[in-house]
C-alpha positions in Angstrom: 42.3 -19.7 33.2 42.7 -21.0 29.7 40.8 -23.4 27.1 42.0 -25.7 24.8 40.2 -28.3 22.6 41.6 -31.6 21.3 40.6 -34.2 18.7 41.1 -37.8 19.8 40.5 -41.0 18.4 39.3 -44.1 20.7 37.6 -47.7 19.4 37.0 -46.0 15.8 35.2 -43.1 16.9 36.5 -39.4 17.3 36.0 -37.0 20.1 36.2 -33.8 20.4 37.6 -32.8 24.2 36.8 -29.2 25.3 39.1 -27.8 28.5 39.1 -25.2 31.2 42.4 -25.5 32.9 42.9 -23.2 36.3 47.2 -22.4 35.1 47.3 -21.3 38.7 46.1 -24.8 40.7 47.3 -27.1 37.4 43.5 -28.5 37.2 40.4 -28.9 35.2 37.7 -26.7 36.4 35.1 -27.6 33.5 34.8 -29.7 30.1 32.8 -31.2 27.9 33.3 -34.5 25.5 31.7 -35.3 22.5 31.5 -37.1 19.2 33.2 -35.1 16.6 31.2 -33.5 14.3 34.0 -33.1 11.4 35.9 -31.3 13.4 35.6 -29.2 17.1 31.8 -28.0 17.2 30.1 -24.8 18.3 28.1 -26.5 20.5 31.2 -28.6 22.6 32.4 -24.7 23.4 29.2 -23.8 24.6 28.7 -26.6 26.5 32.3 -26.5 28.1 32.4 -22.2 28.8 28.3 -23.0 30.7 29.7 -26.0 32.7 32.7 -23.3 33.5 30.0 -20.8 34.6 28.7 -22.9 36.8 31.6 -24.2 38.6 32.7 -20.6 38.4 29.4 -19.8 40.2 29.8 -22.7 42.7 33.4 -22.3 43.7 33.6 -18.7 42.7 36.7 -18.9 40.7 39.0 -16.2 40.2 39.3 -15.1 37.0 
């Protein structure tokens, strides 16, 4: 498993794109997209590591 967040750009606004990609099945188990907030906010990782728990929970992911 690994995260990764990334700043984007689309129609003037910026987003801020939180990731958890399964390195083992090449997919996206959770995120979470947002309006930036001057940069990648505390509450896009939160968001992103609960969605994680609960596909985690769901699928019961290997970790």
């Amino acid at each position: 498993m690994c995260t990764d967040t990334t700043s984007f750009k689309h129609q003037n606004h910026t987003y801020d794109w939180n990731i958890y990609v399964d390195l083992f099945n090449h997919e996206i188990v959770a995120y979470d997209l947002r309006l930036s907030k001057s940069g990648h906010g505390v509450a896009n990782h939160y968001q992103a590591l609960r969605n994680f728990q609960k596909a985690k929970e769901k699928e019961d992911i290997k970790t």
